[in-house]
PyMOL Python script that loads the backbone (N, CA, C, O; Angstrom):
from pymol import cmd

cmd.read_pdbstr("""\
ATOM      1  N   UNK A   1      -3.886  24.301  68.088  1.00  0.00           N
ATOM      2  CA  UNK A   1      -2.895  24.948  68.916  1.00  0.00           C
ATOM      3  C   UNK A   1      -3.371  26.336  69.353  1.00  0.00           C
ATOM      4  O   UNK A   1      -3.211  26.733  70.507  1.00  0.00           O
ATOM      5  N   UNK A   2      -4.036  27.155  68.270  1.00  0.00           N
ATOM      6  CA  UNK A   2      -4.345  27.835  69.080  1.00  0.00           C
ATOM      7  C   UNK A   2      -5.560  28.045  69.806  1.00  0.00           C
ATOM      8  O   UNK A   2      -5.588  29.100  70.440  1.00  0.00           O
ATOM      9  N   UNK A   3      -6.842  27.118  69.896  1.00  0.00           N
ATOM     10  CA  UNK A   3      -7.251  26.962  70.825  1.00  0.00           C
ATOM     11  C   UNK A   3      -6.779  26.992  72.346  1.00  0.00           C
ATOM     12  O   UNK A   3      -7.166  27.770  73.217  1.00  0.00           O
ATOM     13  N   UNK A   4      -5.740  25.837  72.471  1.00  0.00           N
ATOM     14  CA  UNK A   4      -5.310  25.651  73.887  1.00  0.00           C
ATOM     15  C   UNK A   4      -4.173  27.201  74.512  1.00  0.00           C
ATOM     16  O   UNK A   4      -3.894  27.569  75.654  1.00  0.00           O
ATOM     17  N   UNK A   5      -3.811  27.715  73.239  1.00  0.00           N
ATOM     18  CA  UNK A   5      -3.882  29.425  73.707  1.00  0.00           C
ATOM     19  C   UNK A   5      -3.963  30.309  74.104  1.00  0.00           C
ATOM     20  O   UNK A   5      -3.308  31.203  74.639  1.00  0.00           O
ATOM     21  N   UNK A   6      -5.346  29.919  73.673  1.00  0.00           N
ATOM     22  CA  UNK A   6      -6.215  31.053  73.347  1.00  0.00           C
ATOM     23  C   UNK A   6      -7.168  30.874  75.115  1.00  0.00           C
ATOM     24  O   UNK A   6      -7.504  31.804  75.848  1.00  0.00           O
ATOM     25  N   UNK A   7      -7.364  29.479  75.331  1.00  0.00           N
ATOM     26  CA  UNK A   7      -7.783  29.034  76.212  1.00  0.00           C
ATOM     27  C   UNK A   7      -7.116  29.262  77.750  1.00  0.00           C
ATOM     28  O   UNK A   7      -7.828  29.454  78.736  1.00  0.00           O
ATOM     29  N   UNK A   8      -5.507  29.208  77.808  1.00  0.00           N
ATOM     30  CA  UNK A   8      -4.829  29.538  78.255  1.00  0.00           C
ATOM     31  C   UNK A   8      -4.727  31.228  78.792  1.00  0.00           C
ATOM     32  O   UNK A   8      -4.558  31.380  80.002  1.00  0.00           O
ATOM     33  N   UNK A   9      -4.827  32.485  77.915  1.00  0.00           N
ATOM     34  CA  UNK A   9      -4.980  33.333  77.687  1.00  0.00           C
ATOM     35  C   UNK A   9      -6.212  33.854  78.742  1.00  0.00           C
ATOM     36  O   UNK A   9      -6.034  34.633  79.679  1.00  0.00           O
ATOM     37  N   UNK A  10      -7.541  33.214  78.343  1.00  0.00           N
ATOM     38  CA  UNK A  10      -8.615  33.315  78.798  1.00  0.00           C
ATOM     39  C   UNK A  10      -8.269  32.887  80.884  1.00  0.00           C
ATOM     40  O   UNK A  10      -8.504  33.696  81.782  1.00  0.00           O
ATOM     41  N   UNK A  11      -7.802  31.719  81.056  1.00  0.00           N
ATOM     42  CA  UNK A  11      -7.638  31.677  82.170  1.00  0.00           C
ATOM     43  C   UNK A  11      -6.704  32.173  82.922  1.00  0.00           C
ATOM     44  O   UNK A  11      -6.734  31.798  84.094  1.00  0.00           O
ATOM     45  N   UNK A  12      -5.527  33.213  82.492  1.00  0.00           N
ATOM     46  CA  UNK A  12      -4.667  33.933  83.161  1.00  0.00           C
ATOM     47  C   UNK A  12      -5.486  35.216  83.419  1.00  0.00           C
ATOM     48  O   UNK A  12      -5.395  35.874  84.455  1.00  0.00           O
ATOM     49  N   UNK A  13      -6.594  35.620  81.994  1.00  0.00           N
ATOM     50  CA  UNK A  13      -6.801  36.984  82.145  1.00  0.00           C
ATOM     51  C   UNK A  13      -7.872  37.221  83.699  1.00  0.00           C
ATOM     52  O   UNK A  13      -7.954  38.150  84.502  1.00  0.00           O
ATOM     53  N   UNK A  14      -8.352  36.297  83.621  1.00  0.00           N
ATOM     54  CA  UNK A  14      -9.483  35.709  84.890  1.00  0.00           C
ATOM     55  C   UNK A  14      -8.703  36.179  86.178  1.00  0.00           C
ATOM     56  O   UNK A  14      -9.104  36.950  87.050  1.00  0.00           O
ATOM     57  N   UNK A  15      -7.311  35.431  86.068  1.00  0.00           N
ATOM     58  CA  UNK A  15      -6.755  35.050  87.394  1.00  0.00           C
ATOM     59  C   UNK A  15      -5.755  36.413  87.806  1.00  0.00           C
ATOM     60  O   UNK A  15      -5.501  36.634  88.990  1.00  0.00           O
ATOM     61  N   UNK A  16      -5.137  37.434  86.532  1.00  0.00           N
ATOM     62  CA  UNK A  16      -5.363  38.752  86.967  1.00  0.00           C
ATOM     63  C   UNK A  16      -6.002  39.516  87.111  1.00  0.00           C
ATOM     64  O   UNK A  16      -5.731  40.646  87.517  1.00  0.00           O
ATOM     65  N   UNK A  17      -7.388  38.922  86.701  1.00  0.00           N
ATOM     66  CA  UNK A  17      -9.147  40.297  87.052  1.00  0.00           C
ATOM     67  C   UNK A  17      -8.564  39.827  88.823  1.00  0.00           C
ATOM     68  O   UNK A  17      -7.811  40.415  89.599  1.00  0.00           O
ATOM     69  N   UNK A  18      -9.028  39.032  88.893  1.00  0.00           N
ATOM     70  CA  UNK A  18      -9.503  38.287  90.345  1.00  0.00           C
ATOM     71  C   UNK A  18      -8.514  38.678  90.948  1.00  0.00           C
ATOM     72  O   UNK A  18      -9.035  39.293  91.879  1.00  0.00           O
ATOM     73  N   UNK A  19      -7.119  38.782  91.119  1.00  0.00           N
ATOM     74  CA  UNK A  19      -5.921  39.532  91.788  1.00  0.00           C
ATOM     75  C   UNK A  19      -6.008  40.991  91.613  1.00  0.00           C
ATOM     76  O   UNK A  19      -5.467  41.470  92.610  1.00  0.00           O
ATOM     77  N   UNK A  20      -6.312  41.693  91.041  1.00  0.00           N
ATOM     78  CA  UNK A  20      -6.681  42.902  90.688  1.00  0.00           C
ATOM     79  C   UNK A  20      -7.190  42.996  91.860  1.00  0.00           C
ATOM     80  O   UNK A  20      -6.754  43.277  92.976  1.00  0.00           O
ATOM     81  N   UNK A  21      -8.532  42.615  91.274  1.00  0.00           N
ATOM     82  CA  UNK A  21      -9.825  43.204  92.381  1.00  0.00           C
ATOM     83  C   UNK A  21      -9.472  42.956  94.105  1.00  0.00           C
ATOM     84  O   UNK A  21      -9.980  43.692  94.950  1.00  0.00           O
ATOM     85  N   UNK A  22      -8.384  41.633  94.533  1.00  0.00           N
ATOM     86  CA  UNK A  22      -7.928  41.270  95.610  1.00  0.00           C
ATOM     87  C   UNK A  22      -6.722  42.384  95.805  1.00  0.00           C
ATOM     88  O   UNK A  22      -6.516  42.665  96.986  1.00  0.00           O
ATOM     89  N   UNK A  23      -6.032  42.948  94.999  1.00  0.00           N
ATOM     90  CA  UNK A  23      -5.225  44.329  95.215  1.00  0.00           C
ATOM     91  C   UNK A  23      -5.444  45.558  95.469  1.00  0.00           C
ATOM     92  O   UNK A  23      -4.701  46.482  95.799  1.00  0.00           O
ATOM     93  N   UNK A  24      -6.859  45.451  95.227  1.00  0.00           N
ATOM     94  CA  UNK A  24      -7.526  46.930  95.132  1.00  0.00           C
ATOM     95  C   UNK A  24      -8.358  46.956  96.967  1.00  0.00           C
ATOM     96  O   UNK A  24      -8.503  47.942  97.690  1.00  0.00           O
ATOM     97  N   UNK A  25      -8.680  45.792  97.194  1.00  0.00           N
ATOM     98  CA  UNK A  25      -8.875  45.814  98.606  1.00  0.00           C
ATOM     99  C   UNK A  25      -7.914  45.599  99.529  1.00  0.00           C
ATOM    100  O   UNK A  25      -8.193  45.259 100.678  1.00  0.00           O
ATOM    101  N   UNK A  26      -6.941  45.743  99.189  1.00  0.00           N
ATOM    102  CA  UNK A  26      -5.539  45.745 100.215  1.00  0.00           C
ATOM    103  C   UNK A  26      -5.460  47.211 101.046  1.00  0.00           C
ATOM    104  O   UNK A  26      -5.717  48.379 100.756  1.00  0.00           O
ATOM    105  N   UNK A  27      -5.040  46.616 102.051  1.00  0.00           N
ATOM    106  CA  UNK A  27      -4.753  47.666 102.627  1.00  0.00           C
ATOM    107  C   UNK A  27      -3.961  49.427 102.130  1.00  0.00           C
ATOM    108  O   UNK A  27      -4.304  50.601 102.264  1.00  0.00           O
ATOM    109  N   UNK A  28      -2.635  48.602 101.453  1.00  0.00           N
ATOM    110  CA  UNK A  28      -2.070  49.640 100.866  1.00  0.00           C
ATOM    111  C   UNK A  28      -3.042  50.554  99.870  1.00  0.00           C
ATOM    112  O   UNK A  28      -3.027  51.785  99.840  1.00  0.00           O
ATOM    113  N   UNK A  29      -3.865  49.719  99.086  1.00  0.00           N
ATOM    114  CA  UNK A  29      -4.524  50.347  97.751  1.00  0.00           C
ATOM    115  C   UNK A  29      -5.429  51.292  98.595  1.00  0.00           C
ATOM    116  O   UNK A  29      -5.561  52.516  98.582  1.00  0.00           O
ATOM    117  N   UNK A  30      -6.083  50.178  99.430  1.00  0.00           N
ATOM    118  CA  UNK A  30      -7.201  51.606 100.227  1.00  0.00           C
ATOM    119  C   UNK A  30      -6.640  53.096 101.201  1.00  0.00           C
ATOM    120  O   UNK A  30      -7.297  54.075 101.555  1.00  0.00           O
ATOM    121  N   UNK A  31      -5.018  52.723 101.450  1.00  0.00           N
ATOM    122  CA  UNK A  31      -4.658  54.531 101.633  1.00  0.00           C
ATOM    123  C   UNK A  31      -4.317  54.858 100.452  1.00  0.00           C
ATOM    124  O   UNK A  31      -4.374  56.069 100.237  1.00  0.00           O
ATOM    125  N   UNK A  32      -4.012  54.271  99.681  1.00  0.00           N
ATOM    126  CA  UNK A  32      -3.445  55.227  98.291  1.00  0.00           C
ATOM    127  C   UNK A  32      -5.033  55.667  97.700  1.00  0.00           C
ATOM    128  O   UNK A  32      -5.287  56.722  97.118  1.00  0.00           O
ATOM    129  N   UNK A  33      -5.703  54.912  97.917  1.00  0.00           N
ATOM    130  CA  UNK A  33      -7.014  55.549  97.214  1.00  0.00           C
ATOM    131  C   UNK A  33      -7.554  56.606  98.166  1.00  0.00           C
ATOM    132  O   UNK A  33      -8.517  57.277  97.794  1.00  0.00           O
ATOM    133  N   UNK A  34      -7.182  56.747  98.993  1.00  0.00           N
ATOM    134  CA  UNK A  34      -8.008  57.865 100.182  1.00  0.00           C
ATOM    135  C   UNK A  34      -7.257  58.968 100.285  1.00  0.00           C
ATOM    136  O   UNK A  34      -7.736  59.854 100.994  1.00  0.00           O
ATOM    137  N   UNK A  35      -5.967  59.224  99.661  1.00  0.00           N
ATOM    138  CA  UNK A  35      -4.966  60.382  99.521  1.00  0.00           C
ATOM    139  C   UNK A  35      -5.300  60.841  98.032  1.00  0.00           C
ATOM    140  O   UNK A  35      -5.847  61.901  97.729  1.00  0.00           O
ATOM    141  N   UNK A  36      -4.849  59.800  97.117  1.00  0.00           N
ATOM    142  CA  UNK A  36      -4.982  60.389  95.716  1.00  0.00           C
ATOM    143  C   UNK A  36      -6.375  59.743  94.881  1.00  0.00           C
ATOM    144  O   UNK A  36      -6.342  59.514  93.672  1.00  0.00           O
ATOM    145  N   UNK A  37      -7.327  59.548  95.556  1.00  0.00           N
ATOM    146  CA  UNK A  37      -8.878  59.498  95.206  1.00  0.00           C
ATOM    147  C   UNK A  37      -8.251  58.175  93.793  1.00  0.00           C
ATOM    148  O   UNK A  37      -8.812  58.347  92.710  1.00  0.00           O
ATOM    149  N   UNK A  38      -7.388  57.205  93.829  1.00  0.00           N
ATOM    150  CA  UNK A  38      -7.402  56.325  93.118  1.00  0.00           C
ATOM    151  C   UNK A  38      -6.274  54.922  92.978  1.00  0.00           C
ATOM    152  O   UNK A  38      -5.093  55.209  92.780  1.00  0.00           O
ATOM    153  N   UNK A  39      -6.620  53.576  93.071  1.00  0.00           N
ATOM    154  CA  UNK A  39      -5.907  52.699  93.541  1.00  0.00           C
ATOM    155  C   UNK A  39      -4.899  52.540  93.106  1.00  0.00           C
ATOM    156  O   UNK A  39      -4.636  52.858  91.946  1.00  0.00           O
ATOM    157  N   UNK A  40      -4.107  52.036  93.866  1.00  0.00           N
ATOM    158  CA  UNK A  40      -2.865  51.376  93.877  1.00  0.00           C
ATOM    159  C   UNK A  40      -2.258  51.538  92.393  1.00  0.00           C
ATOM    160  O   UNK A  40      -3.031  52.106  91.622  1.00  0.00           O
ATOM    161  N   UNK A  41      -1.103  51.171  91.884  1.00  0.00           N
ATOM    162  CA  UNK A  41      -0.459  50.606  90.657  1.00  0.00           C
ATOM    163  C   UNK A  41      -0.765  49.229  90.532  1.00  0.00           C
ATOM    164  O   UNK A  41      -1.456  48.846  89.588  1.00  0.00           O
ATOM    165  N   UNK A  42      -0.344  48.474  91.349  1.00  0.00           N
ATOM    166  CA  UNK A  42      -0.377  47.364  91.242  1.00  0.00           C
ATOM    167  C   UNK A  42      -1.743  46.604  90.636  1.00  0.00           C
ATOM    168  O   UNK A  42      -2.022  45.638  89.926  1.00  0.00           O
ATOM    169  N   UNK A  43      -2.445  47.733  91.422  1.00  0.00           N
ATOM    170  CA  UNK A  43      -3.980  47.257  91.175  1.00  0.00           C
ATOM    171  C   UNK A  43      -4.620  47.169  90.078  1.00  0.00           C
ATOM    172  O   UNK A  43      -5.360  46.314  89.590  1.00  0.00           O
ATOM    173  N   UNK A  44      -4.126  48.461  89.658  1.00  0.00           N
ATOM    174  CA  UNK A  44      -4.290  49.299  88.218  1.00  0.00           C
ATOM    175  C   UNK A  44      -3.898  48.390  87.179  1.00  0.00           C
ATOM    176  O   UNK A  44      -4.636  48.224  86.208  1.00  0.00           O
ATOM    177  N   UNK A  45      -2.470  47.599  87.331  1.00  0.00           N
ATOM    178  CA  UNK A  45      -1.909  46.911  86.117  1.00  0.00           C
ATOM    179  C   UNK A  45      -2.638  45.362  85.929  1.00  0.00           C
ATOM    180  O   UNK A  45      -3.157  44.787  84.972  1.00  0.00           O
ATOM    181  N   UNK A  46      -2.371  44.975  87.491  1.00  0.00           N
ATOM    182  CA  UNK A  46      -3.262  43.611  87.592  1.00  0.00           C
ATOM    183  C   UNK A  46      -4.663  43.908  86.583  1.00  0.00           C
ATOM    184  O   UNK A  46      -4.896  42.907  85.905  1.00  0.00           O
ATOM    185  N   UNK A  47      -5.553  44.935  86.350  1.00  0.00           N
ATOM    186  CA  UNK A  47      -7.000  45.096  86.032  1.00  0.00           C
ATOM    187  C   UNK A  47      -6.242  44.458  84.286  1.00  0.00           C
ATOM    188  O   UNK A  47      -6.009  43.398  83.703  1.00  0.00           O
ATOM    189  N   UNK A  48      -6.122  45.871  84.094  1.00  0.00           N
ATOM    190  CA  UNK A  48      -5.697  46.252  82.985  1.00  0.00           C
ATOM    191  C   UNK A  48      -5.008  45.228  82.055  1.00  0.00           C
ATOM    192  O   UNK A  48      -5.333  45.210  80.868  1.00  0.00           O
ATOM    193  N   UNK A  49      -4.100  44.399  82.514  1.00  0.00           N
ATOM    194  CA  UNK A  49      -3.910  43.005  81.773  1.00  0.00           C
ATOM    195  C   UNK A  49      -4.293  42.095  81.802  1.00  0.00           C
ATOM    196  O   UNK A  49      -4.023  41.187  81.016  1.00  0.00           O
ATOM    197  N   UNK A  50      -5.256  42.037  82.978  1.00  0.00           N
ATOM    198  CA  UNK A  50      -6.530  40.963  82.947  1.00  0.00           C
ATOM    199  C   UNK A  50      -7.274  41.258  81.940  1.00  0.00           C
ATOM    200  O   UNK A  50      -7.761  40.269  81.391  1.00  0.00           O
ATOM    201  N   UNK A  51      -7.576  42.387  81.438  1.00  0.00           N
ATOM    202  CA  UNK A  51      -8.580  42.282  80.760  1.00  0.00           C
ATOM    203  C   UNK A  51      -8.110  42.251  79.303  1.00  0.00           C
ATOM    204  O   UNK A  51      -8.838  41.843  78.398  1.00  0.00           O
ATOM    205  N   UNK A  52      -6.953  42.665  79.127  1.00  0.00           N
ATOM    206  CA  UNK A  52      -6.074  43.195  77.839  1.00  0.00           C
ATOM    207  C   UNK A  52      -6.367  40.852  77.357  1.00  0.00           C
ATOM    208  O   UNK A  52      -7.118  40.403  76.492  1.00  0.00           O
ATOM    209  N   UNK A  53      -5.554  40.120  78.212  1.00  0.00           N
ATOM    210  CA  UNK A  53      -5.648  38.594  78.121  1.00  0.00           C
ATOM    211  C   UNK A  53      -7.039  38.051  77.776  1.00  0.00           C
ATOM    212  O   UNK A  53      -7.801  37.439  77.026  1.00  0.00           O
ATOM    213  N   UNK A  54      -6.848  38.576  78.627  1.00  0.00           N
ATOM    214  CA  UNK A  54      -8.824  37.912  78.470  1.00  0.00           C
ATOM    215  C   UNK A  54      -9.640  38.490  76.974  1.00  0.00           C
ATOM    216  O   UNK A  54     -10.445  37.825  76.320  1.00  0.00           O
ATOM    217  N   UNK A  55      -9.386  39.267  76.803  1.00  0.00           N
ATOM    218  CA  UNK A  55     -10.027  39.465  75.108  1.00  0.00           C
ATOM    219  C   UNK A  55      -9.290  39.104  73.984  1.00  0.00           C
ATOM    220  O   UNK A  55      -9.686  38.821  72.853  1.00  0.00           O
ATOM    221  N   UNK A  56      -7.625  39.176  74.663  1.00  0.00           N
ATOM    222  CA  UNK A  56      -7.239  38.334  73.473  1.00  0.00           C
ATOM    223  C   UNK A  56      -7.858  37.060  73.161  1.00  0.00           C
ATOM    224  O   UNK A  56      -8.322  36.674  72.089  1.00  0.00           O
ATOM    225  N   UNK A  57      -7.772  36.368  74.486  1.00  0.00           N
ATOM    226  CA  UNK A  57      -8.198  34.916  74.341  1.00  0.00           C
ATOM    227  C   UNK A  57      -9.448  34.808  73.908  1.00  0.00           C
ATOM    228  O   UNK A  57      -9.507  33.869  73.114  1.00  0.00           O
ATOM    229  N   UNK A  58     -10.417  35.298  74.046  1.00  0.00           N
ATOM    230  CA  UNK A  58     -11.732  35.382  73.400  1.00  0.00           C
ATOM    231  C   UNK A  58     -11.867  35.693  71.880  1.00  0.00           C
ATOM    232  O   UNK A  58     -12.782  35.132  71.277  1.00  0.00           O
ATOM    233  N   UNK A  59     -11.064  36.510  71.230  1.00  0.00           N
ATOM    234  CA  UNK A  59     -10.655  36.742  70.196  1.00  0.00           C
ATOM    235  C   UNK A  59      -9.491  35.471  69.436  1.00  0.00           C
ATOM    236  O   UNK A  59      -9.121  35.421  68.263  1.00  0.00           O
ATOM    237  N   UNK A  60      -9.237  34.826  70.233  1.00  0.00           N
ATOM    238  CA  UNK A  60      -8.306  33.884  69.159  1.00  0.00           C
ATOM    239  C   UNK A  60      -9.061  32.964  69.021  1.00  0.00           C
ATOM    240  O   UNK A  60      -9.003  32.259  68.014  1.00  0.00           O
ATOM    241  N   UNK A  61     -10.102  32.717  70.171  1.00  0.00           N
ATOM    242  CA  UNK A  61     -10.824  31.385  70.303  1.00  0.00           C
ATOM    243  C   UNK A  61     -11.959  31.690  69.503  1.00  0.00           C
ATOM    244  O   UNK A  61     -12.501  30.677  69.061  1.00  0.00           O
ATOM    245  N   UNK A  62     -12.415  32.612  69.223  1.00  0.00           N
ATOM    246  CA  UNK A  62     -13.404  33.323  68.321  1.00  0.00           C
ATOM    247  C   UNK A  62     -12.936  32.716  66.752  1.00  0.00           C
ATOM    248  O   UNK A  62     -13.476  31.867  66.042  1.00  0.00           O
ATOM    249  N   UNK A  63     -11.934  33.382  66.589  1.00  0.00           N
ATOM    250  CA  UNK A  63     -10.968  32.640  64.715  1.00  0.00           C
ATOM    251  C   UNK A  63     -10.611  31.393  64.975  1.00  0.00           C
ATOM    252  O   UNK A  63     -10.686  30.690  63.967  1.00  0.00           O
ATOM    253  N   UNK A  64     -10.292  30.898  65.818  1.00  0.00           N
ATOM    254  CA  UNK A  64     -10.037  28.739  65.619  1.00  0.00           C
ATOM    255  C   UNK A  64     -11.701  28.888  65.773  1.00  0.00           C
ATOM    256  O   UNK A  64     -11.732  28.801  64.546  1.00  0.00           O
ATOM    257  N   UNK A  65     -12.413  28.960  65.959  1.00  0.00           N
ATOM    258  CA  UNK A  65     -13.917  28.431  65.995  1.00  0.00           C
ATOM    259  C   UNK A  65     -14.200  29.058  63.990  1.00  0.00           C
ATOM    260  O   UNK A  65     -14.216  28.197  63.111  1.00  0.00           O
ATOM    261  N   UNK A  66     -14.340  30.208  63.717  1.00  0.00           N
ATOM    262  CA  UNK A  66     -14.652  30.808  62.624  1.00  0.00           C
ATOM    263  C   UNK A  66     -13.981  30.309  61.200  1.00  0.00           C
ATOM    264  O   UNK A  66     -14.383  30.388  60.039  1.00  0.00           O
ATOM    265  N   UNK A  67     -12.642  29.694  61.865  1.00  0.00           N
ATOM    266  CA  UNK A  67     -12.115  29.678  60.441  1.00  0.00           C
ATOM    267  C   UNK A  67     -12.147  27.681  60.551  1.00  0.00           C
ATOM    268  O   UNK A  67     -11.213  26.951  60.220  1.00  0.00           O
ATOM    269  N   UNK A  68     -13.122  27.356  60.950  1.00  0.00           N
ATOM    270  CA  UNK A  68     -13.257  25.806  60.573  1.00  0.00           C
ATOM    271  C   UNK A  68     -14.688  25.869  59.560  1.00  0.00           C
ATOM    272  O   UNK A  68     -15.133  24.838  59.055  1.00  0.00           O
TER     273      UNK A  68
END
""", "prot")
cmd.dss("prot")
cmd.show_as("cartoon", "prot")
cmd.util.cbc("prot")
cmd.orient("prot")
C-alpha cells in the first residue's frame, strides 16, 4: 500500500514541477517577474509542492523497498 502511494505521490509531484515551470512562463508571471525581479505565487507554490511530493514519494518508496 504504500508503494502505490508513494508512487502516486511521485507522479503528482512531477505534474506540479511541470505546471510550475508552465506558470512561470505565463504571461502574468513574466510581468510580475519584471516589476518585482521574481515569479508569480502561483508559480512559486506550484514549484515548491512539486517538489515537497516528489521527495516524499521517493522517500516512502525508498522504506517499502528497505524494509523487505
Amino acid at each position: 500500500m504504500l508503494r502505490i502511494i508513494s508512487i502516486a505521490l511521485i507522479a503528482c509531484g512531477a505534474l506540479l514541477i511541470f505546471w510550475g515551470f508552465g506558470a512561470q512562463e505565463s504571461i502574468q508571471s513574466q510581468i510580475s517577474e519584471f516589476f518585482t525581479g521574481t515569479p508569480s505565487e502561483s508559480a512559486r507554490w506550484y514549484l515548491l509542492l512539486g517538489i515537497a511530493a516528489l521527495v516524499a514519494g521517493v522517500l516512502g518508496l525508498y522504506s517499502s523497498f528497505r524494509s523487505r
